[in-house]
C-alpha positions in Angstrom: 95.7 95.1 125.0 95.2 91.7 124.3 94.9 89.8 120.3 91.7 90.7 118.9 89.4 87.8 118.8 87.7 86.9 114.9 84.4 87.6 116.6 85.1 91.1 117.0 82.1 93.2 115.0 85.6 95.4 113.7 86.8 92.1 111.7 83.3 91.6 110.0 82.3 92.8 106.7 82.0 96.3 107.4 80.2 100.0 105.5 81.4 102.8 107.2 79.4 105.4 105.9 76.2 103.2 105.8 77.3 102.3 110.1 77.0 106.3 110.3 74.0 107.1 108.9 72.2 103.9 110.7 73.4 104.9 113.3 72.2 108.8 113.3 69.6 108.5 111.0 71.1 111.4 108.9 71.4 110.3 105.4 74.6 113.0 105.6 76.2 111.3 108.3 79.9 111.0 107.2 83.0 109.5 108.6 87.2 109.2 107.7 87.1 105.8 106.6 86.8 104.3 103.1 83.5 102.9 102.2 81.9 100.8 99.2 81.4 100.8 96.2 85.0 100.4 94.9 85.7 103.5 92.8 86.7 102.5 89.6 87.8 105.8 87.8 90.2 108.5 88.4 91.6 108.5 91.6 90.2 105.1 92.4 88.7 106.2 95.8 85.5 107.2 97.5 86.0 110.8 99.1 85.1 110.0 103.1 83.8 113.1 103.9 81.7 114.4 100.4 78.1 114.3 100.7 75.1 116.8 99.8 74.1 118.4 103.3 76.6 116.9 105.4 75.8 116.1 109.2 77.3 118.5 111.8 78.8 115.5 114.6 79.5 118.3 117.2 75.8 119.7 117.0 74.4 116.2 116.7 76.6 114.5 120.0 75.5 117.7 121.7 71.9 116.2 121.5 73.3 112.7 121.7 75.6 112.7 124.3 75.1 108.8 124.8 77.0 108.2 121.5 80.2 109.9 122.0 81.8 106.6 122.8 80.9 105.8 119.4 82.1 109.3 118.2 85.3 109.0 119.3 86.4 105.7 118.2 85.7 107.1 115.1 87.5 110.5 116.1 84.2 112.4 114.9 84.0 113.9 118.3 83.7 113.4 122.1 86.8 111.8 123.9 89.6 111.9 120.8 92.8 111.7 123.4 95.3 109.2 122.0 96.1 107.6 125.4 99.9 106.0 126.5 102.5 105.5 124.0 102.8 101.8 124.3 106.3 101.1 125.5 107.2 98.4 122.3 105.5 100.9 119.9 108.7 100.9 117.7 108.3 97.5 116.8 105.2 97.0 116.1 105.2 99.9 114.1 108.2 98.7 112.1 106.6 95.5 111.7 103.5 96.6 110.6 105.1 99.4 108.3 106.6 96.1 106.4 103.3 94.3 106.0 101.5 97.8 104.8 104.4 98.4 102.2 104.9 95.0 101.0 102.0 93.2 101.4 98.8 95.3 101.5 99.5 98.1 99.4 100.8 96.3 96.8 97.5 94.2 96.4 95.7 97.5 95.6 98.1 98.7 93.2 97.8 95.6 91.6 94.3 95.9 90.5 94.2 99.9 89.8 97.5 101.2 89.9 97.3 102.8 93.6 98.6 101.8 96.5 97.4 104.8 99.0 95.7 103.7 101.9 93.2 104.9 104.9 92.6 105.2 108.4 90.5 102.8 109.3 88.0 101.8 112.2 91.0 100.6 114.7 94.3 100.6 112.4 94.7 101.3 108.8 93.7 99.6 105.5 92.7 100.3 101.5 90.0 102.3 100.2 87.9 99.7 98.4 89.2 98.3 94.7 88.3 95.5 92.6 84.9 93.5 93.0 84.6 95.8 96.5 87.4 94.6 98.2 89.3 96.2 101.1 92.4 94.8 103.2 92.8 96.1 106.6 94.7 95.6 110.0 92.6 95.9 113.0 94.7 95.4 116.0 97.0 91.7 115.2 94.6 90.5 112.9 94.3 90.7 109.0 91.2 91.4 107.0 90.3 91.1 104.1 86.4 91.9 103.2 84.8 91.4 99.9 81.7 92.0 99.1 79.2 91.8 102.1 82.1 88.9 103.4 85.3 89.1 105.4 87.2 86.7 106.5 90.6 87.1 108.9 94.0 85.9 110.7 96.5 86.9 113.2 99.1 88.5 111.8 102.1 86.5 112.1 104.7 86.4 108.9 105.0 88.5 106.1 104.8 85.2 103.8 101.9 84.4 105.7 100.2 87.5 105.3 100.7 87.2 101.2 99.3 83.6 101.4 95.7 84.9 102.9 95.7 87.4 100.4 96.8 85.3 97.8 99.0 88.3 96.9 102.8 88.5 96.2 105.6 90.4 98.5 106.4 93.1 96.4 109.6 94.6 97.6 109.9 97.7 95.1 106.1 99.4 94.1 105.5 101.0 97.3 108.7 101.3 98.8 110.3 104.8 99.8 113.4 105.9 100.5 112.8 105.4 104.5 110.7 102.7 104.2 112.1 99.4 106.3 113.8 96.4 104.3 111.4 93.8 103.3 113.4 91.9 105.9 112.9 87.7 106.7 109.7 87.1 105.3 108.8 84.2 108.0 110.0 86.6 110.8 107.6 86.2 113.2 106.5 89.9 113.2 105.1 90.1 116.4 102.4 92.3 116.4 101.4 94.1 119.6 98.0 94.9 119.8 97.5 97.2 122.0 100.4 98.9 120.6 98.8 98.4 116.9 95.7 100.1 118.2 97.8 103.1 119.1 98.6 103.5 115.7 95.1 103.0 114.5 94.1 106.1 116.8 97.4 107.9 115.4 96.1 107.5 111.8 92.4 108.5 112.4 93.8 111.8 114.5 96.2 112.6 111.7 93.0 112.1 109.1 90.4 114.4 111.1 92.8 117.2 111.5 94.4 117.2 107.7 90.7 117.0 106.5 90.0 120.3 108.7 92.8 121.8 107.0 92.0 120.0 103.7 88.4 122.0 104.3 89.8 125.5 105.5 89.1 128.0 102.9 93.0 129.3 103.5 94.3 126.0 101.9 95.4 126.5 98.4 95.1 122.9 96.2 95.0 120.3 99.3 95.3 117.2 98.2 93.0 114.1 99.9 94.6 112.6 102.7 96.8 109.2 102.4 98.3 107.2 104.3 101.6 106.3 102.1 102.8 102.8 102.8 106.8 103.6 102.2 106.3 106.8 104.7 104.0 105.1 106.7 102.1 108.7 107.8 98.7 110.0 106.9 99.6 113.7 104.4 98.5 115.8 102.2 99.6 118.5 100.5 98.7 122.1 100.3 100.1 125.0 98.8 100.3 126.9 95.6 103.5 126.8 92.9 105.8 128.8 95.2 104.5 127.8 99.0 103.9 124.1 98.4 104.2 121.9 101.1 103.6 118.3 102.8 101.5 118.0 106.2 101.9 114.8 107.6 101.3 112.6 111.0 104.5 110.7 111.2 103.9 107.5 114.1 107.5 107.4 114.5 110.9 106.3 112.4 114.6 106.1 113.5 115.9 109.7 113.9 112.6 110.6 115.5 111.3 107.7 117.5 108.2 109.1 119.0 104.9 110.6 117.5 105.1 113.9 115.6 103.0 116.4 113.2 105.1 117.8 110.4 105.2 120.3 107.4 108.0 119.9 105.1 108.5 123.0 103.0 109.4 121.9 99.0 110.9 124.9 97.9 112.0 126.8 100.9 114.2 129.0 98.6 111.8 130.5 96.2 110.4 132.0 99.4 113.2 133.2 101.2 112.5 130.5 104.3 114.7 131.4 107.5 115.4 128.5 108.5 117.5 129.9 111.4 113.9 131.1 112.8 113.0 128.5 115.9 109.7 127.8 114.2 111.6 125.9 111.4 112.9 123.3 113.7 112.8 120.3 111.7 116.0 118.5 111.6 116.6 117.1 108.4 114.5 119.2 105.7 112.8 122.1 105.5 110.2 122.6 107.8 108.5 123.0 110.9 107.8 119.7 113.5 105.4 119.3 116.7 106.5 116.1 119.0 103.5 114.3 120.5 105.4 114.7 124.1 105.1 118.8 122.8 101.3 118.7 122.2 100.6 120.6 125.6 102.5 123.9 124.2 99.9 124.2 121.6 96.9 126.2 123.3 93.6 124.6 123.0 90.2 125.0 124.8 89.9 121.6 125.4 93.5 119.7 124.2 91.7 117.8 122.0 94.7 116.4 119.7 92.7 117.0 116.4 92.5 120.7 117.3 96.4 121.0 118.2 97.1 119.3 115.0 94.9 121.3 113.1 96.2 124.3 115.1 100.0 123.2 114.2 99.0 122.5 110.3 97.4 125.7 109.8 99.4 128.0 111.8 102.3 126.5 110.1 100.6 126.7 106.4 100.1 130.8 107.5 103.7 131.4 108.4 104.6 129.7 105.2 101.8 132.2 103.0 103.3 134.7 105.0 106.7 134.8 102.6 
């Protein structure tokens, strides 16, 4: 894919929800991403998908059929594949794991003490904070959207980056144990697009499918859905006291460098967890893993990724309540 020009309608000042319900009519229409106003209470972001008499997108593409283009970039329905993993996926997705942990995260927690982020329409970004602000990546290019304005750049250094923002690199608020050094900040990062799209897609799967689990009656205490900067994967959390555990979408990282679902067990000893049992196959905690290059041995009517990593999540949240 080639760099994403500033006239595309993704870089503008942008309502998600509002997009949805012009564009159906439904005034329940709901999507993943963040929308305005910025929240400015306890937890400091808008709930995507909470709305009185919410729109059912299956039924309604079923009589729209001419929208599912629009549908599935918005992985709501119709065609939600993920496509080729890009060949340079590993460095863009280092690269931009450095810009979301030092850069854009940062300039959320510095207004209201979070620094969670989203899926949004074609990569990733901040729910809305401050005067209605949001910062987002959309392919190589930077946005950042107050208000009913945005304005954005390529992507290019991490310096660079802080500069637009008028932020500061912040090496140590959002940082995790895996999360990459802050590096040379005027490394050219070198931003693939086509390969940052691919991680835009990866996120918005990963938030469809833990919001169907976040929804599913047999989920005790789900959290919402984040995308955590020093992780870099979309997660939640569901369980009670004694079968807790986290659900994630990881893009990638060094011991696994491909795409892959996980559930991380917290206490696998208060239940008595055998890990010797083939189903707990993660290598380095607790837990159960599904490789993206595994997807097919997860029996689906139609494939559709959200429904295999719903399928994974749940079946793997069951075995787990099973103990």
């Amino acid at each position: 894919m080639s760099a994403i020009p500033s006239s595309d309608p993704r870089v503008a000042a942008r309502d998600a929800r509002a997009e949805a319900i012009a564009h159906t009519g439904a005034p329940g229409a709901w999507v993943y991403e963040p929308s305005p106003p910025a929240v400015t209470a306890e937890p400091f972001a808008d709930d995507p998908v909470a709305t009185d008499d919410p729109l059912d997108w299956s039924a309604w593409l079923a009589s729209n059929p001419d929208s599912s283009e629009w549908a599935s970039e918005r992985m709501l329905g119709g065609d939600r594949s993920l496509g080729e993993v890009p060949a340079n996926l590993a460095a863009t997705r280092v690269a931009l794991h450095r810009l979301a942990t030092y850069v854009i995260a940062p300039a959320r927690h510095a207004s209201n003490g979070k620094f969670g982020l989203r899926s949004t329409l074609g990569g990733f970004g901040t729910p809305f904070f401050g005067d209605d602000r949001q910062i987002r990546v959309v392919g190589d290019r930077l946005v950042d959207q107050v208000g009913d304005t945005a304005r954005s750049a390529p992507i290019t250094t991490l310096r660079a980056a802080a500069e637009f923002l008028g932020v500061d690199i912040d090496p140590e608020t959002a940082a995790e144990h895996d999360s990459p050094p802050v590096g040379d900040i005027d490394e050219d990062l070198a931003i693939d697009a086509g390969s940052s799209a691919f991680l835009g897609r990866w996120f918005a799967m990963g938030f469809a499918a833990l919001e169907a689990v976040r929804a599913d009656a047999a989920s005790t205490d789900p959290s919402r859905p984040q995308l955590w900067p020093g992780h870099f994967d979309p997660a939640i959390e569901v369980g009670d006291e004694a079968h807790r555990g986290s659900y994630g979408a990881s893009p990638g990282d060094d011991a696994i460098p491909e795409p892959y679902l996980y559930v991380s067990v917290w206490w696998a000893d208060r239940i008595g967890l055998d890990t010797s049992d083939p189903r707990w196959n993660a290598p380095s905690f607790p837990g159960a893993l599904l490789r993206l290059s595994d997807f097919g041995s997860i029996d689906t009517p139609t494939g559709d990724p959200v429904e295999v990593a719903t399928q994974f999540w749940t079946a793997t949240r069951d075995a787990i309540d099973a103990h």
